[in-house]
C-alpha positions in Angstrom: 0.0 0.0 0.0 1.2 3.8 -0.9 1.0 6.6 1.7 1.2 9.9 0.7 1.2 13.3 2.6 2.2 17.0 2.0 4.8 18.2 4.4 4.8 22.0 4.1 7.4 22.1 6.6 10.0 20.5 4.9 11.7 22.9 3.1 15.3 21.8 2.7 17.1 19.0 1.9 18.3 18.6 5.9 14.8 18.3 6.3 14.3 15.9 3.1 17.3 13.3 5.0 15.4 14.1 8.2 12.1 12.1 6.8 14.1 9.6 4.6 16.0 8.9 7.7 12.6 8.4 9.9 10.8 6.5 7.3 13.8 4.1 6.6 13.8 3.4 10.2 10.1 3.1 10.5 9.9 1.0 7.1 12.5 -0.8 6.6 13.2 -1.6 2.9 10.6 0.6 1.5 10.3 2.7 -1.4 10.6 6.3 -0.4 10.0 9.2 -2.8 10.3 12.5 -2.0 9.6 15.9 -4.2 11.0 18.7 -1.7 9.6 21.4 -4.2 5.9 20.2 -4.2 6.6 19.3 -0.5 5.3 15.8 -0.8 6.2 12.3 0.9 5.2 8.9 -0.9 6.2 6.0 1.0 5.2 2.0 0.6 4.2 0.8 3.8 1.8 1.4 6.4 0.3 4.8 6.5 0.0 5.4 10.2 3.5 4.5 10.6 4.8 6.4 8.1 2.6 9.6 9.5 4.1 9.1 12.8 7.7 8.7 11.8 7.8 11.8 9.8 5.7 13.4 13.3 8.5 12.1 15.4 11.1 13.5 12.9 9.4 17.0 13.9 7.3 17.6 10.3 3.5 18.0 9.9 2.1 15.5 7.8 -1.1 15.7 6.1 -2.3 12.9 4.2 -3.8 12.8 0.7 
């Protein structure tokens, strides 16, 4: 299953690692995609997972 959420507050690429980081740990081996510009996450996995991750990484995630 995808999960995808806009991240407004991820604006750089620290904060870009900072969610690839989180995710990686949260879901291990899954596919990560993210477009800093549009400020979007896409992530393979479990969606309330993945929301909390990037939450615990210090980001707002909204899903969509």
């Amino acid at each position: 299953m995808r999960a995808e959420f806009s991240v407004e507050d991820m604006t750089c690429g620290h904060c870009e690692k900072a969610v690839t980081r989180a995710l990686a740990d949260a879901l291990p081996g899954a596919a990560v995609h993210i477009d800093l510009a549009a400020h979007t996450v896409s992530v393979e996995g479990d969606a309330g997972v993945a929301e909390a991750a990037i939450r615990e990484a210090g980001y707002t995630p909204v899903k969509v």
